[in-house]
C-alpha positions as CSV (number, residue, x, y, z in Angstrom):
1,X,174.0,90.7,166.0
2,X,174.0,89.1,162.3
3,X,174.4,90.9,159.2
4,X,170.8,91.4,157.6
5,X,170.3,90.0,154.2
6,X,168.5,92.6,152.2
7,X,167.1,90.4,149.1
8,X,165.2,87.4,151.2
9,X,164.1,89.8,153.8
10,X,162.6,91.7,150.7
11,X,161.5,88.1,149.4
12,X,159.9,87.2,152.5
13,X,158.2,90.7,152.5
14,X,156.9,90.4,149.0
15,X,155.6,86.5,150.0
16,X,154.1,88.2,153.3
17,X,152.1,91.1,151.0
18,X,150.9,88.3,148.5
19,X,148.8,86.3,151.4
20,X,147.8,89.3,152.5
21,X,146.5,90.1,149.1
22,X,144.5,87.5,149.2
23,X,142.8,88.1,152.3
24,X,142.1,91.7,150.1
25,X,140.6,89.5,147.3
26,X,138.6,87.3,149.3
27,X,136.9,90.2,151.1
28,X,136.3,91.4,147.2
29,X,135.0,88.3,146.3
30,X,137.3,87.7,143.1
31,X,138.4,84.4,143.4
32,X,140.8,84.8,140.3
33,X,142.6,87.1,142.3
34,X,142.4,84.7,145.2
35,X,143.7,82.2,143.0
36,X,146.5,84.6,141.4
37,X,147.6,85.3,144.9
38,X,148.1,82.3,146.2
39,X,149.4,81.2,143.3
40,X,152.5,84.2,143.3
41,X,152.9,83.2,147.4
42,X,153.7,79.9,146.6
43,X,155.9,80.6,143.6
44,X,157.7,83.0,145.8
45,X,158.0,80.8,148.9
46,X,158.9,77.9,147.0
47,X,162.0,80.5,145.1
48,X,162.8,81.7,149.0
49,X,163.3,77.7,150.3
50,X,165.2,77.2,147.3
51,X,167.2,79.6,147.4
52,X,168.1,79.5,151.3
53,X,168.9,75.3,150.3
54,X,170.9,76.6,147.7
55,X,173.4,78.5,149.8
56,X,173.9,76.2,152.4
């Protein structure tokens, strides 16, 4: 069994909570927080993948 790595397990957590979030704003009908959310889940994917290229 592999070592786990801590930080993008907590990245991929924190990506996981912000598309959830936005499920939460569209039941709340605020689409600025829709927007918001998606907007952090992206950014934060986008840092996982780049990170994850970078150590490779």
């Amino acid at each position: 069994m592999g070592k786990i790595d801590i930080p993008m397990l907590l990245l991929a957590t924190l990506v996981i909570l912000m598309f959830v979030l936005v499920g939460i704003a569209i039941a709340f009908r605020n689409i600025w927080l829709v927007l918001l959310f998606l907007l952090l889940g992206s950014l934060f994917m986008g840092f996982g993948l780049y990170v994850k290229r970078k150590r490779k």
